[in-house]
Backbone bond lengths (Angstrom), bond angles and torsions (degrees), N, CA, C in turn:
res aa  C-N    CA-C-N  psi(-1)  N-CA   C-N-CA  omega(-1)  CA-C   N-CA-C  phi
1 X - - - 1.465 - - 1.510 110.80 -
2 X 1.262 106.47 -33.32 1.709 100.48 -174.39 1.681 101.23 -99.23
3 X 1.305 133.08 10.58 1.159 121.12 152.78 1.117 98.80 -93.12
4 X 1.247 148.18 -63.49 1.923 125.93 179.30 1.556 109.02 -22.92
5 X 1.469 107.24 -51.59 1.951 104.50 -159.00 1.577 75.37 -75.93
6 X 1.022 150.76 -108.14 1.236 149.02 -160.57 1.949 117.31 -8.96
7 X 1.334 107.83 -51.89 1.290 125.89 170.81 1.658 111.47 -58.68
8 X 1.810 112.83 -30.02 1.217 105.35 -176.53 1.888 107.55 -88.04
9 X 1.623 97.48 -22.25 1.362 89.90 -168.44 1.526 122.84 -71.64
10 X 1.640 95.71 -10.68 1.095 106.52 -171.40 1.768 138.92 -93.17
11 X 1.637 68.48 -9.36 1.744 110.66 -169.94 1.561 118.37 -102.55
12 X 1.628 90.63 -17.01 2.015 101.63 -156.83 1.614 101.02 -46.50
13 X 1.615 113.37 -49.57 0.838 81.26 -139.14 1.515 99.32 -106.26
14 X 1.253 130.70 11.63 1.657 129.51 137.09 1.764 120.46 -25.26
15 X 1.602 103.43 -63.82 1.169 133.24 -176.99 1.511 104.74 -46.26
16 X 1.565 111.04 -58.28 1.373 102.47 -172.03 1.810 104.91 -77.65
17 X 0.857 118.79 -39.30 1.662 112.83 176.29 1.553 117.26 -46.52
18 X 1.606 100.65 -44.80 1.641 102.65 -169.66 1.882 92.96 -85.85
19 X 1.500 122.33 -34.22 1.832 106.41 158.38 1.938 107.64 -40.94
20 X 1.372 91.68 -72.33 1.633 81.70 -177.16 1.139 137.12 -30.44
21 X 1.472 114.86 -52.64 1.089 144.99 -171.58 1.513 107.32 -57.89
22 X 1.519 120.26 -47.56 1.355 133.24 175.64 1.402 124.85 -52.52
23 X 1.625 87.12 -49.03 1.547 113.24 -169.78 2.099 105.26 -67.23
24 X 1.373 70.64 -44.48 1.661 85.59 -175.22 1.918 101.13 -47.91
25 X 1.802 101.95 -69.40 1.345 87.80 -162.98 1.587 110.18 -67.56
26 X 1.546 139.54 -15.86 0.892 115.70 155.34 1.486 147.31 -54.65
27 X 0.861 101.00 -18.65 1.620 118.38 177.73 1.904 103.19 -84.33
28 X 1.512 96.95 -47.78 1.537 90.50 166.12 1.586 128.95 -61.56
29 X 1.528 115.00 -5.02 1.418 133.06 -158.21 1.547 92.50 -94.56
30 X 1.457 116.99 -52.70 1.611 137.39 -144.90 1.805 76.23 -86.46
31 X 1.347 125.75 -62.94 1.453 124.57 173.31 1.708 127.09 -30.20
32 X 1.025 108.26 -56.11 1.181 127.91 138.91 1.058 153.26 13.17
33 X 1.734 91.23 -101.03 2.070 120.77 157.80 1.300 90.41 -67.82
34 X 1.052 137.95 -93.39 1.638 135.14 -179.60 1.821 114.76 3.34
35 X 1.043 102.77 -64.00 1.669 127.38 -167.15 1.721 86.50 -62.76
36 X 1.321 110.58 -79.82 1.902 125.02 173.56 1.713 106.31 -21.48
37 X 1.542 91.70 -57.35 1.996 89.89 -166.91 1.839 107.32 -73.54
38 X 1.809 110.36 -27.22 1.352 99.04 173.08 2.213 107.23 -69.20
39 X 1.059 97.52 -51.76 1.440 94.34 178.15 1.500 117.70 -46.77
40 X 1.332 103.26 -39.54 1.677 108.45 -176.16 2.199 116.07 -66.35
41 X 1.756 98.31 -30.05 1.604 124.66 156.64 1.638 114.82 -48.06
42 X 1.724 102.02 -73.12 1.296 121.41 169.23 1.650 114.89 -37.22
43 X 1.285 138.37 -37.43 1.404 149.30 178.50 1.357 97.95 -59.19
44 X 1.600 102.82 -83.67 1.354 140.12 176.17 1.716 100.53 -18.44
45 X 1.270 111.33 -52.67 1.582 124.81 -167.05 1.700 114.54 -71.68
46 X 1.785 89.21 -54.52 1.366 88.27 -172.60 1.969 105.38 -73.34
47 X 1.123 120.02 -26.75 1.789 134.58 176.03 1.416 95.41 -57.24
48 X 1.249 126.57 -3.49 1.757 111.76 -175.91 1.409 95.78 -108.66
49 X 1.419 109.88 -48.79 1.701 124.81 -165.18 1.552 75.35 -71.23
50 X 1.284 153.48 -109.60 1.790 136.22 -165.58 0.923 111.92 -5.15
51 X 1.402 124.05 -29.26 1.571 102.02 -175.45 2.061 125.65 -94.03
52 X 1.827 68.22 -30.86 1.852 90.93 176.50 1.437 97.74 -64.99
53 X 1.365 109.88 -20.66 1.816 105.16 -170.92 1.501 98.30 -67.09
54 X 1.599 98.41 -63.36 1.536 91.26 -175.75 1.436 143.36 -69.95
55 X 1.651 96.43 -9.17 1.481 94.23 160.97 1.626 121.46 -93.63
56 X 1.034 107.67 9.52 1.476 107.16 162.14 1.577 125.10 -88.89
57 X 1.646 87.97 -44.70 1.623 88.78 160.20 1.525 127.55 -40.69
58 X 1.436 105.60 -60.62 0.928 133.94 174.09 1.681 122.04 -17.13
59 X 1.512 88.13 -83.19 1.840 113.18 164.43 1.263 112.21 -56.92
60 X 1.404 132.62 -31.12 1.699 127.57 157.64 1.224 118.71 -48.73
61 X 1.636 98.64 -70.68 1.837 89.77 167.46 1.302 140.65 -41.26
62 X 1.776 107.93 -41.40 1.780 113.54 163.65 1.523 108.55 -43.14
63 X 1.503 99.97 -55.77 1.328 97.51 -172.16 1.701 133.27 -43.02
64 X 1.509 83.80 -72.57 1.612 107.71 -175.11 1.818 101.38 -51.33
65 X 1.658 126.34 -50.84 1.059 118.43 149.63 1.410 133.19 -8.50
66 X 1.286 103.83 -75.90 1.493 121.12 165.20 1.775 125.62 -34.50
67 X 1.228 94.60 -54.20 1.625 108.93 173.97 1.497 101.50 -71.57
68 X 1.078 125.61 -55.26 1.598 121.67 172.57 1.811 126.76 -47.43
69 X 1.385 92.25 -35.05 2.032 97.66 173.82 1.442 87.60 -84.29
70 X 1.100 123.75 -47.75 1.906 98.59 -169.27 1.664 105.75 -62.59
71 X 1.141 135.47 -32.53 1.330 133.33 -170.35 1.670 100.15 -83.95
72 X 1.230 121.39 -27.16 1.445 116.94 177.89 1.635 125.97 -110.46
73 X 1.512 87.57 2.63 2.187 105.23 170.43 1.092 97.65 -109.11
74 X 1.903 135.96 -51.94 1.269 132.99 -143.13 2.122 100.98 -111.63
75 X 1.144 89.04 -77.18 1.518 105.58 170.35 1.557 148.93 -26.46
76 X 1.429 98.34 -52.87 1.255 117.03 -168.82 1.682 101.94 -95.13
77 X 1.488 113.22 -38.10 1.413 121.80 168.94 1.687 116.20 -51.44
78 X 1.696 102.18 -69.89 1.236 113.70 -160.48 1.665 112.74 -61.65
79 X 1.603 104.40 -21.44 1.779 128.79 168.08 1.660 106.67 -49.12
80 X 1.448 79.69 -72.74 1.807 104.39 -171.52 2.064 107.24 -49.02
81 X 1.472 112.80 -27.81 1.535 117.64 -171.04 1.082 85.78 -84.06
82 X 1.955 132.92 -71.09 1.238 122.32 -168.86 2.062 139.06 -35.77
83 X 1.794 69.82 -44.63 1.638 83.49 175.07 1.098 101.84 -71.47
84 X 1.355 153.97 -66.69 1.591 148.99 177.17 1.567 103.00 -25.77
85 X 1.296 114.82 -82.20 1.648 100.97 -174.99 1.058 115.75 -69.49
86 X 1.287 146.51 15.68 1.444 139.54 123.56 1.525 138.15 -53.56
87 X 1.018 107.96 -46.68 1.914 123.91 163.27 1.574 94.08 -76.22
88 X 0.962 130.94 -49.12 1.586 124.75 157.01 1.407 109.03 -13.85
89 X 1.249 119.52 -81.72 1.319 145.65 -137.23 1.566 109.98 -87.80
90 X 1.179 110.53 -52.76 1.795 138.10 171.46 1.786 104.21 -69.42
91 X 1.344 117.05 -35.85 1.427 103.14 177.55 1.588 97.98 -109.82
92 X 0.471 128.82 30.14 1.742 125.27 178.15 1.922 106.89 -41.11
93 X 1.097 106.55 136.36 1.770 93.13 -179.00 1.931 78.04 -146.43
94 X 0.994 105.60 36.62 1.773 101.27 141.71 1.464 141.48 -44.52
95 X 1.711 79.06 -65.46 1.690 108.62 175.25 1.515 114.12 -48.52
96 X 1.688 119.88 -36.61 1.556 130.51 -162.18 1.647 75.31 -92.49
97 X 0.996 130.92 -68.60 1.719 103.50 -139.89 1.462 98.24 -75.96
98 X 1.586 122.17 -13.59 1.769 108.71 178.56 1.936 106.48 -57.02
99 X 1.421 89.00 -37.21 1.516 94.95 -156.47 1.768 104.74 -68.34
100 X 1.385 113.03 -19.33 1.414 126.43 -155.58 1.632 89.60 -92.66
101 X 1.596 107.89 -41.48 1.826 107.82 173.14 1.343 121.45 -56.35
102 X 1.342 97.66 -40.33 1.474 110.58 173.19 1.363 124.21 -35.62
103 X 1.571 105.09 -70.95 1.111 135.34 -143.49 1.920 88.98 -89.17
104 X 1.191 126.98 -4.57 1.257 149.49 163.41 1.591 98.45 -42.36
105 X 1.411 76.13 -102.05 1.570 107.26 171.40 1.306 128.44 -43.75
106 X 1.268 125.15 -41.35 1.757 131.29 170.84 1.810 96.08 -113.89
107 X 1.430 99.35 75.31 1.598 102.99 155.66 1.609 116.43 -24.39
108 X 0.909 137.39 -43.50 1.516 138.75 -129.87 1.600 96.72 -100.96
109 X 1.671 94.95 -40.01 1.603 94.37 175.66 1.695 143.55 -24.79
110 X 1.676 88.28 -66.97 1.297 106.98 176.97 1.872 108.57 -123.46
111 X 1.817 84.91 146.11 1.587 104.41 -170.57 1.623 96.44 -75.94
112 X 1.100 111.23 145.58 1.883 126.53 165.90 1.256 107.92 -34.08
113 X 1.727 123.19 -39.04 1.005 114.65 -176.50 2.032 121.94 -88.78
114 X 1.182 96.76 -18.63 1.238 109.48 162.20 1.225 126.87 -77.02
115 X 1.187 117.48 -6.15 1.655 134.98 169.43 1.128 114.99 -98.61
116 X 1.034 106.52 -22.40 2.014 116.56 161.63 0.884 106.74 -56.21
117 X 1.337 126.23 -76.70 1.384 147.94 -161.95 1.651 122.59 -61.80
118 X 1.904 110.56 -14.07 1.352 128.64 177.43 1.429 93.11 -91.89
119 X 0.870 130.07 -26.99 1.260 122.97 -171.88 1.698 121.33 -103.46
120 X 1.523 80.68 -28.32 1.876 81.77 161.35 1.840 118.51 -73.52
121 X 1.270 102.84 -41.64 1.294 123.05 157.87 1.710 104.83 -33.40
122 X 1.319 114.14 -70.62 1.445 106.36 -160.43 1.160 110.98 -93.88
123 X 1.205 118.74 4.18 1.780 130.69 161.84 1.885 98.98 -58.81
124 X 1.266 96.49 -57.00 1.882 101.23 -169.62 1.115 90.71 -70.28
125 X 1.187 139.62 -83.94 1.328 141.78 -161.19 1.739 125.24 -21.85
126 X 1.707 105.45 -49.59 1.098 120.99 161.08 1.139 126.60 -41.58
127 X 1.738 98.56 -67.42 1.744 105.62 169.83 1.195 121.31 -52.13
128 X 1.257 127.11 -23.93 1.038 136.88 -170.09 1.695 114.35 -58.38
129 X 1.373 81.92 -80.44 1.575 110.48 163.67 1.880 121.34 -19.76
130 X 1.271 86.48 -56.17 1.513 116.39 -157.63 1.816 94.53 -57.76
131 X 1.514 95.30 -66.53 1.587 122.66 177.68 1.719 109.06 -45.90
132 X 1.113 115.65 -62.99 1.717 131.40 -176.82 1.098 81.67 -54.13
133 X 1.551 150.13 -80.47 1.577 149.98 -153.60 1.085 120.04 -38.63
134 X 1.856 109.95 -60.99 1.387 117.78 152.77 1.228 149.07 -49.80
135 X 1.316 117.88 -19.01 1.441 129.74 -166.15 1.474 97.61 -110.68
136 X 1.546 124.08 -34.50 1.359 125.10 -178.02 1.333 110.07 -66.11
137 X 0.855 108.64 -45.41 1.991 136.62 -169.47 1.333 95.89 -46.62
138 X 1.342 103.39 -73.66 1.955 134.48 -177.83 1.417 91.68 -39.98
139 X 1.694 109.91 -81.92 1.745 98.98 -159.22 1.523 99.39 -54.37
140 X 1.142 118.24 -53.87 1.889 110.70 -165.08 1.121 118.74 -29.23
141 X 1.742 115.69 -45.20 1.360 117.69 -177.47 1.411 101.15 -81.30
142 X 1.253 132.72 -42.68 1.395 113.42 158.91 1.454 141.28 -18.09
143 X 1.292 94.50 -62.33 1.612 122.24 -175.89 1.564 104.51 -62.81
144 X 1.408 110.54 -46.13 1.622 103.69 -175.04 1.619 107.25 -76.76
145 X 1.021 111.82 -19.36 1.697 117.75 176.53 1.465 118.42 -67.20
146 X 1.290 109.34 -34.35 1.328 127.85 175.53 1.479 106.73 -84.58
147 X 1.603 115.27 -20.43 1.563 105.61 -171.99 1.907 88.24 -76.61
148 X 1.470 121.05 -59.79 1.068 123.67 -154.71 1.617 109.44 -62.73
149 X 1.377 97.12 -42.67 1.944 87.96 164.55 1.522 125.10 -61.41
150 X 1.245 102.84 -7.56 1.612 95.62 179.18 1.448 125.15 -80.59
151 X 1.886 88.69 -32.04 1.368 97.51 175.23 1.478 122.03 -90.87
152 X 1.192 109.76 -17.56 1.697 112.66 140.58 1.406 126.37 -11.42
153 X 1.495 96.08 -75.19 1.768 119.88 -178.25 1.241 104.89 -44.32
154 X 1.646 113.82 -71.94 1.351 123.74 -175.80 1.376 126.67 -65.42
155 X 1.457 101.31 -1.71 1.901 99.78 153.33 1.139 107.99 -91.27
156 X 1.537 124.74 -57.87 1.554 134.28 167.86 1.903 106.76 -15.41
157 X 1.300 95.80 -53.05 2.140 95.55 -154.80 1.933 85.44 -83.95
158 X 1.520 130.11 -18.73 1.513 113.26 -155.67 1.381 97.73 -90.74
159 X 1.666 117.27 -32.64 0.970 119.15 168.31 1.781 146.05 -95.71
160 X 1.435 82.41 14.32 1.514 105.42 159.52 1.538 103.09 -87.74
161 X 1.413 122.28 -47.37 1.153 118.49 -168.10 1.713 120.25 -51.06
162 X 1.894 104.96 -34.53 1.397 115.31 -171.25 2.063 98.28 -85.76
163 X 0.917 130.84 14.71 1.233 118.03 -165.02 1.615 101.00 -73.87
164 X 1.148 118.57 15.32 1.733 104.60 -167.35 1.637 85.80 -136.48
165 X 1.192 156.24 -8.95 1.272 149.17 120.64 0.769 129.69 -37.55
166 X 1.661 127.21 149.11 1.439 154.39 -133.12 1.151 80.57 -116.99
167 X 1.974 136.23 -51.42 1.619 121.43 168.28 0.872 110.04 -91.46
168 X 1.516 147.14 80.22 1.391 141.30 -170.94 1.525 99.00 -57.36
169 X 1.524 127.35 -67.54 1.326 128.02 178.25 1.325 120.12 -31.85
170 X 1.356 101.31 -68.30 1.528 99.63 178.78 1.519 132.68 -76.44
171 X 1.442 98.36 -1.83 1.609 96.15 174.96 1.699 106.52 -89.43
172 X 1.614 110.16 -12.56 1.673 104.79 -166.94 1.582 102.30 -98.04
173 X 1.514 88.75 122.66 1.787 102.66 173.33 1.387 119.68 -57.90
174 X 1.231 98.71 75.90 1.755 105.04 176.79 1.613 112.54 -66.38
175 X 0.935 120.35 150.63 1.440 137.27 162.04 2.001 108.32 -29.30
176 X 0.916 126.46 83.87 1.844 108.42 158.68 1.052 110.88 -14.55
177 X 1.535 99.09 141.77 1.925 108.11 -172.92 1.993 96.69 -84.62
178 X 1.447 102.99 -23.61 1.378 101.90 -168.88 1.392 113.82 -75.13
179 X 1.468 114.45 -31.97 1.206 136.02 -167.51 1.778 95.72 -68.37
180 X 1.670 113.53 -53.99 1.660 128.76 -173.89 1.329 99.43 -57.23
181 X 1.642 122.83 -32.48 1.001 114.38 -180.00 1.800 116.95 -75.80
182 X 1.132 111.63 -31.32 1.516 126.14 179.81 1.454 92.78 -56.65
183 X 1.157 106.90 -70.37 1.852 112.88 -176.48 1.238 126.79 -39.48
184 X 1.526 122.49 -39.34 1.365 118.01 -177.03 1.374 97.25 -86.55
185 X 1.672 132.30 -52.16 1.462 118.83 172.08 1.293 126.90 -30.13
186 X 1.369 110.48 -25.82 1.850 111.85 -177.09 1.449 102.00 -69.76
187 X 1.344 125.55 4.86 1.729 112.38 171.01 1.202 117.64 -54.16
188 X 1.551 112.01 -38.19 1.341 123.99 171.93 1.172 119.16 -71.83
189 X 1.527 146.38 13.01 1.202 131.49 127.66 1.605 120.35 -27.32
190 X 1.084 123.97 -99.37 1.432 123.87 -165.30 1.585 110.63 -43.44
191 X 1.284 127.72 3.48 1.118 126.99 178.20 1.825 102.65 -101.82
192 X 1.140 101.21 -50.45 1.609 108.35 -165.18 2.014 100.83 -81.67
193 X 1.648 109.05 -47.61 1.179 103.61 167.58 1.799 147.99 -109.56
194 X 1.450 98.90 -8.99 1.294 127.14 -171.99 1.473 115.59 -87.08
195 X 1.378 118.22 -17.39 1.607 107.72 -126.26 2.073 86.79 -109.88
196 X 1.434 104.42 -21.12 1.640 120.12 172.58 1.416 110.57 -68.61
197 X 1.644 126.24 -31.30 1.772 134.25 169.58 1.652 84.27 -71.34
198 X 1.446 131.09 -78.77 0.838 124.69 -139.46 2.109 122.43 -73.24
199 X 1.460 83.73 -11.44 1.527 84.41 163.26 1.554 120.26 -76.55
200 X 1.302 115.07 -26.46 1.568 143.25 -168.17 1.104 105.00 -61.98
201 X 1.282 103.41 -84.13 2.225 126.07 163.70 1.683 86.12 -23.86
202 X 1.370 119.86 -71.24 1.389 116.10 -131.36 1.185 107.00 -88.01
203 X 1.705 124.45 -18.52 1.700 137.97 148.84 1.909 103.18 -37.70
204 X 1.429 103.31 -89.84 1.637 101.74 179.47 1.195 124.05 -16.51
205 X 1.812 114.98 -52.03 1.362 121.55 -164.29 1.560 97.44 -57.53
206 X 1.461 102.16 -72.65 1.418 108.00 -177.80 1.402 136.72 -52.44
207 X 1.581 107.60 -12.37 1.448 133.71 172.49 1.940 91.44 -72.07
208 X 1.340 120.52 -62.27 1.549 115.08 -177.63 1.430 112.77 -55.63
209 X 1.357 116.78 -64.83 1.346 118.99 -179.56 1.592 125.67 -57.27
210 X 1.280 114.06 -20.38 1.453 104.83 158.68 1.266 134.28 -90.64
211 X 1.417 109.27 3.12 1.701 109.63 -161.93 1.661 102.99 -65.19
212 X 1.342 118.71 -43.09 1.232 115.93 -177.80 1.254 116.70 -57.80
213 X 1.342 121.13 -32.15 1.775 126.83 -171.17 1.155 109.97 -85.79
214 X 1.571 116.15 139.57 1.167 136.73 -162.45 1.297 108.98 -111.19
215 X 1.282 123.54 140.51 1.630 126.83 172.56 1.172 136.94 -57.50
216 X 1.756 99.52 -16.60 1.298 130.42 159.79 1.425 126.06 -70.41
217 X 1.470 111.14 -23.87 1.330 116.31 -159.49 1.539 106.24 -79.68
218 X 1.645 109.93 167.48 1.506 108.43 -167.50 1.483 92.36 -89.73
219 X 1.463 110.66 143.64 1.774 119.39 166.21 1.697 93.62 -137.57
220 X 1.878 85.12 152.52 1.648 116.70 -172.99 1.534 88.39 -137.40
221 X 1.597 97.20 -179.13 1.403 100.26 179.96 1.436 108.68 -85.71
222 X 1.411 131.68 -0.96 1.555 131.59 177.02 1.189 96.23 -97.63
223 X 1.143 135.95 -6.73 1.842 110.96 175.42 1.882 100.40 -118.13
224 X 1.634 113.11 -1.34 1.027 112.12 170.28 1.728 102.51 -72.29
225 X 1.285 102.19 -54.46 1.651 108.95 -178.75 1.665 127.81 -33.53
226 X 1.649 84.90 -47.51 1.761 127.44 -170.03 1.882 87.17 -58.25
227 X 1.504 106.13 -53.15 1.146 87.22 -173.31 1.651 135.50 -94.59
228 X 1.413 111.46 -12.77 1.430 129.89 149.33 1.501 106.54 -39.28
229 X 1.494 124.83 -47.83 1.385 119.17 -168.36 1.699 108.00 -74.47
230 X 1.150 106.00 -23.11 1.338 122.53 -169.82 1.560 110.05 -68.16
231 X 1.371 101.80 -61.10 1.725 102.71 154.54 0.707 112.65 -80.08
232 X 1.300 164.36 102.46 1.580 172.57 110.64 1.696 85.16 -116.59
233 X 1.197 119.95 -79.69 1.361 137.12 -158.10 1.794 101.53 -50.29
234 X 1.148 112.71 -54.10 1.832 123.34 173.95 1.360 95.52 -64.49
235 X 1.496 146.47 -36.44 1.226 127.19 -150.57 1.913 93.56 -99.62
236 X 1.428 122.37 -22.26 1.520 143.89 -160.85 1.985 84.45 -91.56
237 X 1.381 119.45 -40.51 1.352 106.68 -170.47 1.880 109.33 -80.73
238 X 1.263 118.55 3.79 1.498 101.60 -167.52 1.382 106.32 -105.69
239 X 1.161 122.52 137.49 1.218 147.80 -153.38 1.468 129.88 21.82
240 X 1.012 148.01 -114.18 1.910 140.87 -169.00 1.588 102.59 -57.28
241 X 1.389 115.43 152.16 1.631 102.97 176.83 1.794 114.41 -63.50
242 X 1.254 88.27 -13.64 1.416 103.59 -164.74 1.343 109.94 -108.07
243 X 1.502 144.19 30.03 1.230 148.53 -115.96 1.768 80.67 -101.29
244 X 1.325 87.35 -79.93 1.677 106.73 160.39 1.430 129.75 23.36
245 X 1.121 108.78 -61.41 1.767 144.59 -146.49 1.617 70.36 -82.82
246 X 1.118 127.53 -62.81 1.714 106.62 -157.90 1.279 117.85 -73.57
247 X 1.251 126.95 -21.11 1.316 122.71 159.56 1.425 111.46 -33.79
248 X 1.614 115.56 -54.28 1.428 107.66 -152.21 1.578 108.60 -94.98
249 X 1.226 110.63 -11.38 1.982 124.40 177.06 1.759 110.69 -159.80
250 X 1.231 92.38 142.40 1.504 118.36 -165.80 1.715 94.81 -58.30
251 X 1.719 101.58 137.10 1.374 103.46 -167.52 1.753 110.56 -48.44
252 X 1.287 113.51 -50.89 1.504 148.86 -176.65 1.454 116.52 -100.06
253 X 1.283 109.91 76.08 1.876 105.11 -175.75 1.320 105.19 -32.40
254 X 1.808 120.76 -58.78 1.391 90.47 -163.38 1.555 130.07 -90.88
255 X 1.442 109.74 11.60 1.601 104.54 171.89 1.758 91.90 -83.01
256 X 1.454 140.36 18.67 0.996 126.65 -156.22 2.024 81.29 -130.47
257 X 1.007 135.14 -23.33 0.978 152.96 -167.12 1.726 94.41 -102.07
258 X 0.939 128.55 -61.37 1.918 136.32 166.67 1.777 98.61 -40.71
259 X 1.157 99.98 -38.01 1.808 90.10 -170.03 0.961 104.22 -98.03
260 X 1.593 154.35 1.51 1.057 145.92 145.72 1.492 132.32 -78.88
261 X 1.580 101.75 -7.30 0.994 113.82 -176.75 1.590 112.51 -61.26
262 X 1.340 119.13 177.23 1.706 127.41 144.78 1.379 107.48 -42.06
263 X 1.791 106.47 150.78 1.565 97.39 151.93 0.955 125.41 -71.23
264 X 1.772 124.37 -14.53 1.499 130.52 -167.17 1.659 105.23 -86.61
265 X 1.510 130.72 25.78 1.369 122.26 -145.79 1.897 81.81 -168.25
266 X 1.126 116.10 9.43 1.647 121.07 -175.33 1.526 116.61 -102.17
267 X 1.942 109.12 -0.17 1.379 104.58 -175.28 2.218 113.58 -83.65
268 X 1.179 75.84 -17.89 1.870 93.74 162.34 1.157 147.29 -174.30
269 X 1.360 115.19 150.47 1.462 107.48 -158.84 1.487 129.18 -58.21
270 X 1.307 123.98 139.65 1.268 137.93 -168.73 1.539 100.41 -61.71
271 X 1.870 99.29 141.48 1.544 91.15 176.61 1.527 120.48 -78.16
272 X 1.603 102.83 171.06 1.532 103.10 -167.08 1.634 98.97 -80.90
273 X 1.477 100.44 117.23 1.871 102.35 -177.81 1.527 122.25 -104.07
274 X 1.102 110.96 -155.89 1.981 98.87 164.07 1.105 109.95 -53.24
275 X 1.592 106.84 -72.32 1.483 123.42 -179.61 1.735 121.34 -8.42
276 X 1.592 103.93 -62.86 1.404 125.24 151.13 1.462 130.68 -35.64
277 X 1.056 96.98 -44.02 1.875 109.05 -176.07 1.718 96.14 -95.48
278 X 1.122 141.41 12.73 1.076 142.03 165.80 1.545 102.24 -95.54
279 X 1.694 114.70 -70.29 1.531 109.78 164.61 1.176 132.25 4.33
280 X 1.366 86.83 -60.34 1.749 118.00 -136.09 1.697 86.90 -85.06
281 X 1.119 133.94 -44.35 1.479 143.37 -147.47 1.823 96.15 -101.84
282 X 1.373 109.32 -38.35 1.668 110.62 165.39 1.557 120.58 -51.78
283 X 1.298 105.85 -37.19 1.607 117.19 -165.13 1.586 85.95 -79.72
284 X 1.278 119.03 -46.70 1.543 124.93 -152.74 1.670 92.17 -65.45
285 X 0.968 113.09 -39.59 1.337 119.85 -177.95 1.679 126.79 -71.95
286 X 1.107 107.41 -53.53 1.537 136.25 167.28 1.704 92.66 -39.83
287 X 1.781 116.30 -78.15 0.822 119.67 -174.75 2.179 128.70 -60.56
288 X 0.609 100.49 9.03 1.634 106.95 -168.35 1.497 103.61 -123.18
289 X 1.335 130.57 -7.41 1.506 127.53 155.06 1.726 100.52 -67.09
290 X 1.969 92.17 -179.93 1.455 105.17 171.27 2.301 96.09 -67.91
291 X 1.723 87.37 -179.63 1.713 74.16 163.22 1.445 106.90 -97.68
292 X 1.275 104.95 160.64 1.228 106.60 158.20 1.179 134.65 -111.89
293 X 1.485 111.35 163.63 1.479 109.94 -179.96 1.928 107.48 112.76
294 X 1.162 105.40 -6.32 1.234 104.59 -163.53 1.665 97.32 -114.46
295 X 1.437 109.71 -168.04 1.264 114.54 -173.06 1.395 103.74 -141.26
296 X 1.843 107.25 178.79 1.601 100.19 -159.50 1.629 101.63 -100.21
């Protein structure tokens, strides 16, 4: 017994250093594994959220895809045909050259000075035509480019928003498919409502810029150009910088949305919906570039 107490006194304090010492690195061990199994969690965690990343990506791209072949299979075509047989139809200069054949053939018909005037007539008219074709064409495909990037965004920001949900899809306020559908149909604005201002505007221009030119005069394709730019630029200078913009979408989606309505659906205005906040963000957009169509 008194070599133990002797053995301890002699030993204590080895004993407690190499206890410490034990204790210590065990505790540093358990610290450790602990630290390892949260990091080994942390992997585990972020390797799931990578994946939710990429299948969200993923399904965005289907998506936004999706909206892009309908605007470039369905949309942008059936736009681009409508508007053609519309400027078709509204500029028709049939009537001038029958009367000008006519008057060919039965001299007697028409006076010299009335043959002036068919031909001054179908001098503008032409240009007219020619100019409205081009510029309609241009913004249209514009306009739908800007529709489909918009809705881009607003999948982009709804489904960023769900990235930390268990339903990412279904928790992100995507756009209504009915509403996307409302939106891309509005191509046909400037066809169904725009396209009667914009022959008007674009008559005058070409009514100023041709008065000086003669039917006689020599044209190439550089003074044809010279003068295309000329109306673009006169038709781009008359009134708001932004005059434009309404040709191609209703100033106010929803008084534009009120007039399409039913009459039974006309006692008040429709609320402001996606549909609306699409409008609203097209114009914002449309309007805040340079203009186009014009020259420097």
């Amino acid at each position: 017994m008194l070599s133990l107490r002797d053995l301890w006194r002699r030993h204590k304090r080895k004993v407690l250093v190499t206890a410490g010492v034990l204790g210590s690195g065990y505790f540093l061990y358990k610290l450790y594994d602990a630290h390892r199994h949260r990091l080994a969690d942390l992997e585990r965690q972020l390797a799931s959220e990578r994946e939710n990343d990429e299948f969200i990506k993923a399904q965005m791209q289907v998506h936004f895809e999706n909206i892009q072949r309908i605007a470039d299979t369905t949309t942008l075509p059936h736009a681009m045909h409508y508007l053609s047989c519309r400027i078709a139809e509204d500029l028709d200069l049939s009537h001038l050259t029958n009367r000008l054949m006519r008057g060919k053939g039965q001299p007697n018909t028409l006076s010299s000075s009335e043959k002036l005037q068919l031909w001054d007539r179908l001098k503008i008219l032409s240009f007219t035509r020619m100019v409205v074709s081009i510029w309609a064409v241009t913004l249209l495909s514009l306009y739908i480019r800007v529709q489909v990037n918009i809705l881009g965004r607003h999948l982009y920001i709804a489904t960023a928003r769900g990235l930390g949900s268990s339903n990412l899809l279904e928790d992100a306020e995507l756009i209504d498919r009915d509403d996307q559908q409302k939106f891309l149909a509005n191509a046909d604005f400037l066809a169904n409502h725009g396209l009667s201002t914009l022959i008007s505007h674009m008559q005058t221009a070409a009514t100023e810029v041709l008065k000086a030119k003669q039917l006689r005069d020599f044209f190439d394709t550089t003074v044809l150009q010279q003068i295309i730019m000329q109306i673009l630029d006169m038709f781009m200078s008359m009134g708001s910088p932004h005059h434009w913009v309404d040709c191609l979408m209703p100033e106010d989606p929803r008084l534009y949305k009120f007039a399409m309505a039913s009459s039974s659906d006309k006692t008040n205005p429709p609320d402001f919906t996606q549909f609306n906040q699409l409008m609203v963000e097209t114009r914002e957009v449309l309007s805040s570039g340079e203009r186009p169509g014009g020259g420097e």
